[in-house]
C-alpha positions in Angstrom: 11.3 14.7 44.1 11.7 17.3 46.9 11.4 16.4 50.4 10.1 18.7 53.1 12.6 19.8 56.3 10.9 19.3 59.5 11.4 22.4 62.3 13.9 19.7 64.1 15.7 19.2 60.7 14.8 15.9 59.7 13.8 14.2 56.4 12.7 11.4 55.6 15.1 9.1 53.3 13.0 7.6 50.5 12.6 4.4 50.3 14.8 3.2 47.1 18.0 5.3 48.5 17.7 3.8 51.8 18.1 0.0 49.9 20.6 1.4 48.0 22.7 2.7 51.1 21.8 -0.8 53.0 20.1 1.4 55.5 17.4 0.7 58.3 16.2 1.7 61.1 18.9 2.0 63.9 21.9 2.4 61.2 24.2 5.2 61.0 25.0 7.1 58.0 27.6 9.6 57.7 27.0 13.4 55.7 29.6 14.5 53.9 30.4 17.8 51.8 31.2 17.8 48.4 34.1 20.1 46.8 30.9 21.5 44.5 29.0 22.0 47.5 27.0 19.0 46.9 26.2 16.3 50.3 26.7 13.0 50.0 24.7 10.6 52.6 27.0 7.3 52.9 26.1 4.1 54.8 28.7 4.5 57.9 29.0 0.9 58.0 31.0 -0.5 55.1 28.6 -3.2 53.4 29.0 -5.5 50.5 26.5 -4.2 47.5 23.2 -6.2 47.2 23.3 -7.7 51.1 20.6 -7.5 52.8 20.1 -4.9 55.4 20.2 -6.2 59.0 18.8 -4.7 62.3 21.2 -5.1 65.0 19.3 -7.6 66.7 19.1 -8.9 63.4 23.0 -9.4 63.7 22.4 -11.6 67.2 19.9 -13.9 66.2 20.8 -17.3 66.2 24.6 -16.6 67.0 24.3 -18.2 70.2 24.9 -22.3 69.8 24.4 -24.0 72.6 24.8 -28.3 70.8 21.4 -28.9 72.4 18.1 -28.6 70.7 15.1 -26.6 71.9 13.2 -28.7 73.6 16.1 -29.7 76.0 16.9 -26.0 76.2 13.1 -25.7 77.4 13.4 -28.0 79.7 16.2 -26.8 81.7 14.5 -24.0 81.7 11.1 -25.3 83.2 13.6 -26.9 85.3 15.0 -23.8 86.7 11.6 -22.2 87.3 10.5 -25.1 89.1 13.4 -24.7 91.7 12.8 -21.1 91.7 9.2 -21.4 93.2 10.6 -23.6 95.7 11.0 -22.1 99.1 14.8 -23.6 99.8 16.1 -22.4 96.5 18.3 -19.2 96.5 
């Protein structure tokens, strides 16, 4: 299937290539020229085959482990706004 060059030189990447690549929005991929004069497009991010494709917030969700659960998280937190709406605190 042919794909249509917009004036700024873009195209869109169908759909099964991109899952093939392990490509989404915000990834890189890297264009390279053949010696037939053919263009590869190659995920620029080395990836194991089949993994899922992550956004990179994707990649900082959950990294962050604190030992406490959420609702003592929240707490601290209502905690901290609390003192902030006090006049003394700085």
């Amino acid at each position: 299937m042919a794909h249509r060059l917009t004036v700024k030189g873009r195209v869109t990447i169908p759909e099964n290539v991109r899952e093939h690549l392990g490509i989404g929005p915000g990834s890189e991929v890297v264009f390279e020229i053949g010696p037939l004069g053919d263009v590869l497009v190659r995920n620029a991010v080395a990836r194991v085959p089949g993994a899922p494709v992550r956004s990179p917030s994707d990649a900082l969700r959950g990294t962050r482990k604190t030992g406490m659960s959420t609702d003592e998280i929240m707490s601290l937190l209502r905690a901290h706004d609390e003192d902030a709406n006090d006049p003394g605190f700085r």
